[in-house]
PLY file of the C-alpha trace (Angstrom):
ply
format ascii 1.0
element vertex 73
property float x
property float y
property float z
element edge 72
property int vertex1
property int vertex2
end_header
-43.42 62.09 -30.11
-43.15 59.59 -27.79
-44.99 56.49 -27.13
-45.90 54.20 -23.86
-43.12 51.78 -22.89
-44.18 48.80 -20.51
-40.18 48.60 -19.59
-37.77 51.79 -18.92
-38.68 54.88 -19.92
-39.34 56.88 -23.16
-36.99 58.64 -24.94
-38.14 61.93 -27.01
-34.82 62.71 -28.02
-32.55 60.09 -28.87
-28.65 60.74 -29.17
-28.95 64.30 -27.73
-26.12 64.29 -25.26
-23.61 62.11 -26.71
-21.94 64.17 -29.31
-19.01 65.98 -28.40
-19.73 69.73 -29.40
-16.27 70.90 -30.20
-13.92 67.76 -31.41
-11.51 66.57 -28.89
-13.45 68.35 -25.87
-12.02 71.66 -26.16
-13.20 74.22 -23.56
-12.46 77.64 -24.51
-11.44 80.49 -21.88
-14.03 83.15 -21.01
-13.75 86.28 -23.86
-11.66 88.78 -21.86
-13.06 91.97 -21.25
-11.07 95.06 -22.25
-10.15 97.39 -18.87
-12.26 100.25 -20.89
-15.10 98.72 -20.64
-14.89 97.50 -16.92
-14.03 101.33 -16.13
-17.06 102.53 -18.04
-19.59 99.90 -16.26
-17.99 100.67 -12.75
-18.95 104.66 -13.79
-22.36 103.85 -14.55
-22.61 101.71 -11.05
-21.49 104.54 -9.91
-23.94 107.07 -11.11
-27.03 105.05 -10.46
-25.63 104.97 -6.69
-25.11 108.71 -6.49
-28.68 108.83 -8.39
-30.12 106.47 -5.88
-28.95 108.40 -2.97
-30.05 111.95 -4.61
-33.56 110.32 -4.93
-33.58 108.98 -1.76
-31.99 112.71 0.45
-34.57 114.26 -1.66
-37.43 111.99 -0.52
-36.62 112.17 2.75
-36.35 115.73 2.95
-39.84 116.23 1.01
-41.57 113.67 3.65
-39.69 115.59 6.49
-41.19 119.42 4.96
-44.85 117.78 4.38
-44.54 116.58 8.06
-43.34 119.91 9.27
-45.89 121.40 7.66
-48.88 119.49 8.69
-47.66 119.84 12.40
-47.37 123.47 12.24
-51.00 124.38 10.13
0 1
1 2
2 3
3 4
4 5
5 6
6 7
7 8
8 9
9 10
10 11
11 12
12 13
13 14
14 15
15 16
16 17
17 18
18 19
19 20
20 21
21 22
22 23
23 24
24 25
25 26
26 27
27 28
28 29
29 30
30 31
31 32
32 33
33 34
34 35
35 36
36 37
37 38
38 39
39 40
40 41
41 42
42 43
43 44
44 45
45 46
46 47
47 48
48 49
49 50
50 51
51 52
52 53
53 54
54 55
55 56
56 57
57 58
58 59
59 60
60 61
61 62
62 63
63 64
64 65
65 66
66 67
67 68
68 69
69 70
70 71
71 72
């Protein structure tokens, strides 16, 4: 809760900030990621591209028959 100051400004949350998380300031690496793993997310990125593409030769060809069609009836 905080409450009207006439002088500076209120504080909700006093002392958040100042305390060191880890002692001494330690910043850990990023976790490594095993080479497995980055070729099975580069296959998936893969497939949704090749899925992407499917959808969007077979769209095109649908909107290309329907057009074909209309002109010719």
């Amino acid at each position: 809760m905080t409450s009207a100051h006439l002088v500076g400004h209120a504080h909700s949350r006093h002392g958040r900030g100042r305390v060191t998380k880890r002692p001494g300031g330690i910043l850990r690496p990023p976790r490594l990621i095993a080479p497995q793993e980055l070729n099975l997310f580069s296959d998936r990125l893969d497939d949704a591209r090749e899925r992407e593409s499917t959808v969007r030769d077979f769209a095109l060809l649908r909107d290309l028959t329907l057009s074909a069609d209309d002109y010719n009836s």
